[in-house]
C-alpha positions in Angstrom: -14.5 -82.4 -39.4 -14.0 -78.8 -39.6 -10.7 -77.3 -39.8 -9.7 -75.1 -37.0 -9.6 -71.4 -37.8 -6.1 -69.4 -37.8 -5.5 -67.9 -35.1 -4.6 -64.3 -34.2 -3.3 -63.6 -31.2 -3.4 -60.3 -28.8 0.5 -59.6 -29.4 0.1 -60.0 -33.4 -2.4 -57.6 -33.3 -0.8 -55.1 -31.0 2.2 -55.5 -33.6 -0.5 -54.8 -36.7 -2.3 -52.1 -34.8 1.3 -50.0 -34.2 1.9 -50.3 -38.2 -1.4 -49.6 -39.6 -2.1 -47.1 -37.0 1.2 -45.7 -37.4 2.3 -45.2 -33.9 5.9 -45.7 -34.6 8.1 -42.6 -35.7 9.4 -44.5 -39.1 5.8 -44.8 -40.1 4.1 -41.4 -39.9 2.9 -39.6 -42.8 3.7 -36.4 -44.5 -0.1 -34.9 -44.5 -3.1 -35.4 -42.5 -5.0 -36.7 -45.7 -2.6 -39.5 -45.5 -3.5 -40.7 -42.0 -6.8 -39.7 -42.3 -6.6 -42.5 -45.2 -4.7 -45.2 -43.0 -7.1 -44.4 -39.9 -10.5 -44.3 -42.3 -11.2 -41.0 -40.7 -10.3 -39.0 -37.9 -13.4 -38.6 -35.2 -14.4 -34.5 -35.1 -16.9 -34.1 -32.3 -13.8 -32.3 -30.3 -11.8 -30.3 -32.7 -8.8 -30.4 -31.2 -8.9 -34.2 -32.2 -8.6 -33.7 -35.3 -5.5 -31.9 -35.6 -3.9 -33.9 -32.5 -4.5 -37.6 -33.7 -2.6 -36.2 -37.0 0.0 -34.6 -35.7 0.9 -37.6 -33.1 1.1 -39.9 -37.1 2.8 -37.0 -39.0 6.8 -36.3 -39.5 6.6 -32.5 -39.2 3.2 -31.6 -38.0 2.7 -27.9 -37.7 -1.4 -26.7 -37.1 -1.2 -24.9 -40.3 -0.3 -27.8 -42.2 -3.5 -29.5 -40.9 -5.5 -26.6 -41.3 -4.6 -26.6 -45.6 -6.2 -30.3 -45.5 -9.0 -29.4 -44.4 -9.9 -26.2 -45.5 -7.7 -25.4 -48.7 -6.0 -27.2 -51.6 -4.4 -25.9 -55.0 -7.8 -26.4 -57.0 -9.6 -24.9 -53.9 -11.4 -28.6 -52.6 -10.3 -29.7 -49.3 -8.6 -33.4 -49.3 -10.7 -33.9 -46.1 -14.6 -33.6 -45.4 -15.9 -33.2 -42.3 -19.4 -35.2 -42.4 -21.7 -36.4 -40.1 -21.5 -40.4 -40.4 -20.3 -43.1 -38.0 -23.0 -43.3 -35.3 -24.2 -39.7 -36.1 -20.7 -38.3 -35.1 -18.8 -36.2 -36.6 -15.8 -37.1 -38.6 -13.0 -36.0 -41.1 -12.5 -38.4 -43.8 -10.6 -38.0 -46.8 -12.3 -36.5 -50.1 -12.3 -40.1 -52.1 -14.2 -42.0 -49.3 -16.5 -39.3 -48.6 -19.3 -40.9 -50.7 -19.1 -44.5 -49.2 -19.0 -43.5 -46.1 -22.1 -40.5 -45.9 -24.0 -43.5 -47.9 -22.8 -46.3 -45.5 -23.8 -44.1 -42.7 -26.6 -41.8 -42.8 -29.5 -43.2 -42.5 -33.2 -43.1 -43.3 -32.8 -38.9 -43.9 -36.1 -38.9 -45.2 -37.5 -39.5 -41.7 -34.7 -37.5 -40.1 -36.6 -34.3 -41.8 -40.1 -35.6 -41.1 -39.3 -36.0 -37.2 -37.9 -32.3 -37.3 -40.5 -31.0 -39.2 -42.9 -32.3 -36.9 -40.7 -31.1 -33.8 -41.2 -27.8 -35.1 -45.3 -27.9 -35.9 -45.4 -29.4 -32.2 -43.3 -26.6 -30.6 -43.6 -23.4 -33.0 -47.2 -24.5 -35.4 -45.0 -24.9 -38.4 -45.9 -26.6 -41.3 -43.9 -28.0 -44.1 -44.0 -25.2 -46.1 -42.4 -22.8 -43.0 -39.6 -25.4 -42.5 -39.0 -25.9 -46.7 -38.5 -21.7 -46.5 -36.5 -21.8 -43.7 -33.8 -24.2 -45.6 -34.4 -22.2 -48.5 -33.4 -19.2 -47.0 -30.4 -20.5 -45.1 -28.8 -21.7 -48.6 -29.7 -18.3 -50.5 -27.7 -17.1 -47.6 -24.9 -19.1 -47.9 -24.7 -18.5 -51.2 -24.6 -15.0 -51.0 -22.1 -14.8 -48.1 -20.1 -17.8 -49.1 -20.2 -18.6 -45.5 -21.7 -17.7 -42.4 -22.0 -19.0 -38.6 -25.4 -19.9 -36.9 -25.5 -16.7 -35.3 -24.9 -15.0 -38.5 -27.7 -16.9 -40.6 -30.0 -16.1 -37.7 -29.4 -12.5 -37.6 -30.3 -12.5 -41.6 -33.5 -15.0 -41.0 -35.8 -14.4 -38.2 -37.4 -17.9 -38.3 -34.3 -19.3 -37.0 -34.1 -17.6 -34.0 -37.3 -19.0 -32.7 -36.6 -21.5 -30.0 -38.2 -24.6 -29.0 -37.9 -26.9 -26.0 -35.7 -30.3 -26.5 -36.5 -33.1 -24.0 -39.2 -31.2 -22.3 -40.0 -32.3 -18.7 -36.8 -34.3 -18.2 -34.0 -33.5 -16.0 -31.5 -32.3 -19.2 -34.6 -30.4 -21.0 -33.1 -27.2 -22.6 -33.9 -24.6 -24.7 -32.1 -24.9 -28.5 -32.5 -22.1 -31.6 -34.1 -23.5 -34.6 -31.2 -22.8 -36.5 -29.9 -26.1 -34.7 -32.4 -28.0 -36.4 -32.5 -26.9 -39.8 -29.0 -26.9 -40.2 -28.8 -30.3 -38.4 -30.9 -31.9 -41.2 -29.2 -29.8 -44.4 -25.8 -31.1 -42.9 -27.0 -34.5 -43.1 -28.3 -34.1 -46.0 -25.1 -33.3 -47.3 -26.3 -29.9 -48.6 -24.0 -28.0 -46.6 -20.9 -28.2 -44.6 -18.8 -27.2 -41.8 -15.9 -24.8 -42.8 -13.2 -22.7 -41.1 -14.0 -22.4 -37.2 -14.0 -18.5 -35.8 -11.4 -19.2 -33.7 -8.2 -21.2 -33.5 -8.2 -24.6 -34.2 -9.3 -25.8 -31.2 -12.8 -23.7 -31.3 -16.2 -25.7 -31.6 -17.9 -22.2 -33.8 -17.8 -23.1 -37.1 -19.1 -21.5 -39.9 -21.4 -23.1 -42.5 -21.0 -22.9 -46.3 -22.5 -24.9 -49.4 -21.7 -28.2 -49.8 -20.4 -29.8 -53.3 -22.9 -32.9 -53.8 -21.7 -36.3 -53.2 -21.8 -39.1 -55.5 -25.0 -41.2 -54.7 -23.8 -44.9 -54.3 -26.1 -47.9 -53.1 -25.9 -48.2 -49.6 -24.7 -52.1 -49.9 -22.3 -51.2 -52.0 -21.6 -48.1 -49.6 -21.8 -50.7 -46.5 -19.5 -53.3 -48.4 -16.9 -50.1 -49.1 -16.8 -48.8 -46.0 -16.6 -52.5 -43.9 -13.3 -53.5 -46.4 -11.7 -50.1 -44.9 -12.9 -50.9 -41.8 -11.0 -54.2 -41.8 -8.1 -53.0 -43.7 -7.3 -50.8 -40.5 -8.6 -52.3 -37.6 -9.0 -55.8 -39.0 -8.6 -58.7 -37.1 -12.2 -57.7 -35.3 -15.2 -58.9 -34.5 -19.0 -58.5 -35.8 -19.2 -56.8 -32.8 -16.7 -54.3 -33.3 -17.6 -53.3 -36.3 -21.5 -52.9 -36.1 -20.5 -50.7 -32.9 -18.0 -48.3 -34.8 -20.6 -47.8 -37.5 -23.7 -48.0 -35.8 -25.2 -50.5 -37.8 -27.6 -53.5 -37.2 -26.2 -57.1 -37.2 -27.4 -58.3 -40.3 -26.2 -55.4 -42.6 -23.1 -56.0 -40.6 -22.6 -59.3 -41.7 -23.7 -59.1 -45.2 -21.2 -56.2 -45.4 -18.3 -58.1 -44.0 -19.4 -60.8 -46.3 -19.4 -58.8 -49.4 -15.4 -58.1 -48.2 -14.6 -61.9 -48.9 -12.7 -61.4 -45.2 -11.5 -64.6 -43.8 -12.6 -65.6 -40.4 -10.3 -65.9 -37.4 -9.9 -67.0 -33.9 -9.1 -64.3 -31.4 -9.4 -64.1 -27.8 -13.2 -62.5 -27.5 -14.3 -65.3 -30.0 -14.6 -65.4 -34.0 -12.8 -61.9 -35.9 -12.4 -61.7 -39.8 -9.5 -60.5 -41.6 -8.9 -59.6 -45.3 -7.5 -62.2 -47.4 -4.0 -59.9 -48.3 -3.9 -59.6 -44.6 -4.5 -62.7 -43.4 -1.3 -64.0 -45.9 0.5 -61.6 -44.7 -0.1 -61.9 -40.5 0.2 -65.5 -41.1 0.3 -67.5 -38.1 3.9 -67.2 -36.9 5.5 -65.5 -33.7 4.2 -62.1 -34.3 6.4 -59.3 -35.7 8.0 -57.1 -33.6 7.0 -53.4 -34.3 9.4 -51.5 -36.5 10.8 -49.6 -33.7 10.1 -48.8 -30.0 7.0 -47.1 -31.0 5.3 -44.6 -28.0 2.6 -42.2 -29.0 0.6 -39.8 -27.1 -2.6 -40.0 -28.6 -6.2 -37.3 -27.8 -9.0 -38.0 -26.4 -11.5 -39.4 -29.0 -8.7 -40.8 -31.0 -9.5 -43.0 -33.6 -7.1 -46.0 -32.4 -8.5 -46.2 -28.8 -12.2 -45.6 -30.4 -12.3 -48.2 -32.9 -13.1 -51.4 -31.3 -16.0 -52.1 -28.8 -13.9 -55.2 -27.4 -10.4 -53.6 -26.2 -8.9 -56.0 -23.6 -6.2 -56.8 -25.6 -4.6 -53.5 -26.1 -6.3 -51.9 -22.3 -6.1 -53.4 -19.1 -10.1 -53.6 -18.2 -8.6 -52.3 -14.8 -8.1 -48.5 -15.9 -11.1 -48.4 -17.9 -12.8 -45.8 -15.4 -10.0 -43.6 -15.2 -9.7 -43.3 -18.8 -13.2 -43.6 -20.0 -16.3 -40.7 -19.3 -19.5 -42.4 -18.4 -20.5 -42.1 -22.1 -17.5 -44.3 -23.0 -15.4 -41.4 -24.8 -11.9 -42.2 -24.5 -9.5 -39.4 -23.1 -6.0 -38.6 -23.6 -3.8 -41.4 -23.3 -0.2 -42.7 -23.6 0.7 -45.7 -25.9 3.5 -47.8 -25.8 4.0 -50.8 -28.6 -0.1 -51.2 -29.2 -0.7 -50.9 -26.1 -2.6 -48.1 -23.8 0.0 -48.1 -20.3 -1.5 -44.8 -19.0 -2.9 -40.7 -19.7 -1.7 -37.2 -20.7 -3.2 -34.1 -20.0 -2.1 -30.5 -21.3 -1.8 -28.7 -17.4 -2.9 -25.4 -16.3 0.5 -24.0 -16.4 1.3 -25.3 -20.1 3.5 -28.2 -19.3 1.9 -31.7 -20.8 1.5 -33.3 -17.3 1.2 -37.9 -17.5 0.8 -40.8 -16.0 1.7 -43.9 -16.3 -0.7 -46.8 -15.0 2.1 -49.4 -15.5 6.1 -49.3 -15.3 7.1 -50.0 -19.0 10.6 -49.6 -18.4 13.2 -46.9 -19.2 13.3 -47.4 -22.8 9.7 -46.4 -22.9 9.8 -43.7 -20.3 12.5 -42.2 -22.5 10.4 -42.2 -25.4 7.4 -41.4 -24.0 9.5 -37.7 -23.1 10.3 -37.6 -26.2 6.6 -37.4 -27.7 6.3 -35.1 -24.7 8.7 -32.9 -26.0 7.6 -33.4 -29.8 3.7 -32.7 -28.6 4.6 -29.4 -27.1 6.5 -28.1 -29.4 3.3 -29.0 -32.1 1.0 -27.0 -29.3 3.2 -23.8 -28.9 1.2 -21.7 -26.3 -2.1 -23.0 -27.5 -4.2 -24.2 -24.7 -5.9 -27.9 -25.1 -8.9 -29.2 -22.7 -10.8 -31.9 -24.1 -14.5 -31.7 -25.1 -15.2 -34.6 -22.9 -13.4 -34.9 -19.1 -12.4 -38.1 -17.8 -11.2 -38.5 -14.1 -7.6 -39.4 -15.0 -7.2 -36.3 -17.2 -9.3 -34.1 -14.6 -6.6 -34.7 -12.4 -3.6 -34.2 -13.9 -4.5 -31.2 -15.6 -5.3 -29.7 -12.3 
């Protein structure tokens, strides 16, 4: 007879989720390297996520701070690269897991130039050759400038500000520089990188410089690396969750989890796994109580909300609408002991404007003005809108 598996339940992993995540004020970091680490990495697409989703895990955040990990250190390497990787989405992860996670990740780049090379000989007549130049080009460039935005490389390089038709005939077709492309398939390449955006820290222009070349490791290896992280963070979860957050197919999924030597578990949505150190250490008592009321006021795209495909146990499937955009990106949203209770938007007028979808009691409405309070203060009079607009944070910022 087989033995019954242990069993997680919703509450001990609420409790885990508040400590690993660290979503309680005793637990937050000095640097955004540091939660970048705990968090794996910290999802880019919207850069205002970035700096947000470590300053709600820091002690004293200031944007500055943030700004040092990212761009400068004393030996002139940023702890954090910003790489294309989980589900072709761009992320900030720290320096040391960089490699594991570009090679987990990226896929098949080989094909990813072929398909835009022959984008280009459908739209513009281009042949290999033309598109090798192009590249060429734009790293001689980059080289000489040290770094430069799309607009700038395509004022030096005429080829790139040809224009070709994406989607054509369908009801989104648009019209996109060729400078997207190339630089789309150097950048997954790894042959060059985002740097400094033009603006604040909330602008999406960024400028491009050269890349320093990752370490090639075997993609199982990679897949193995990046899935005992994975589980290290967000663990309990499912084969599900996981082969969402990465994009990858089931059976690399499981042999990756495999490779782990994670421990399977019972949770509510069915069978999870759990590292062995972990699993010791959750056991299967009454679960632990978090170190401290613990709310947190979290951005849109965080990495906590955005981390498992299954989410009942931390989200009431009721508010998923008003939280969600019909792409499933996750908006601002308020956090009270593991679990999401309602959203935050920064208002026209500069207040931070909520709602809560629940009544959590006072002690939590108390705290939840303190990180009210603590957010604004981080802002100053910098204006925050999120990339992507859900209905909830529509409203409240109007």
């Amino acid at each position: 007879m087989t033995a019954p598996l242990p069993r997680i339940t919703a509450a001990q992993r609420r409790a885990r989720l508040v400590r690993n995540h660290l979503l309680a004020p005793s637990l937050r970091k000095a640097g955004a390297e540091e939660v970048a680490h705990a968090l794996v990495g910290l999802h880019a697409t919207d850069p205002a996520t970035v700096f947000l989703a470590a300053a709600a895990r820091m002690r004293a955040p200031t944007p500055a701070a943030i700004d040092r990990s990212l761009y400068d250190t004393a030996d002139g390497t940023p702890g954090l690269e910003r790489i294309r990787c989980m589900r072709r989405t761009m992320f900030v992860v720290p320096r040391q897991l960089a490699p594991a996670v570009h090679a987990a990740t990226v896929r098949d780049l080989p094909r990813h130039r072929a398909d835009a090379v022959a984008r280009l000989r459908q739209s513009l007549d281009w042949d290999e050759r033309r598109y090798a130049a192009a590249e060429q080009a734009v790293l001689t460039t980059l080289t000489a400038r040290g770094e430069a935005t799309a607009s700038q490389l395509a004022a030096d390089i005429a080829d790139l500000r040809q224009q070709i038709v994406m989607s054509p005939g369908k009801p989104y077709e648009a019209r996109q520089r060729v400078s997207a492309t190339v630089l789309g398939v150097l950048a997954a390449e790894g042959r060059i990188r985002r740097s400094r955006p033009t603006g604040s820290w909330t602008s999406a222009q960024f400028r491009w410089a050269p890349a320093r070349p990752l370490p090639r490791i075997p993609a199982a290896e990679a897949k193995s690396a990046l899935a005992r992280h994975y589980l290290a963070a967000f663990g309990p979860a499912t084969l599900d969750d996981l082969k969402w957050w990465t994009g990858w197919n089931l059976t690399d999924t499981r042999k990756a989890v495999a490779a782990t030597g994670a421990h399977a578990v019972e949770l509510d949505e069915g069978t999870g796994y759990l590292l062995p150190d972990d699993l010791d250490a959750l056991g299967n008592d009454a679960p632990p109580a978090p170190p401290e009321p613990a709310a947190a006021l979290l951005p849109g795209l965080d990495p906590t909300p955005m981390g498992w495909r299954h989410r009942d146990w931390y989200l009431d499937p009721e508010h998923t609408k008003s939280l969600f955009d019909r792409n499933g990106n996750i908006g601002p949203t308020v956090w009270w002991n593991g679990r999401i209770i309602g959203a935050w938007a920064h208002h026209r007028d500069g207040r931070i404007n909520h709602h809560l979808l629940t009544d959590p009691g006072q002690e939590a409405r108390t705290a939840i003005a303190e990180e009210i309070t603590r957010l604004s203060a981080f802002l100053g009079g910098t204006r925050v809108t999120p990339c992507y607009r859900t209905p909830l944070e529509r409203h409240l910022a109007a």
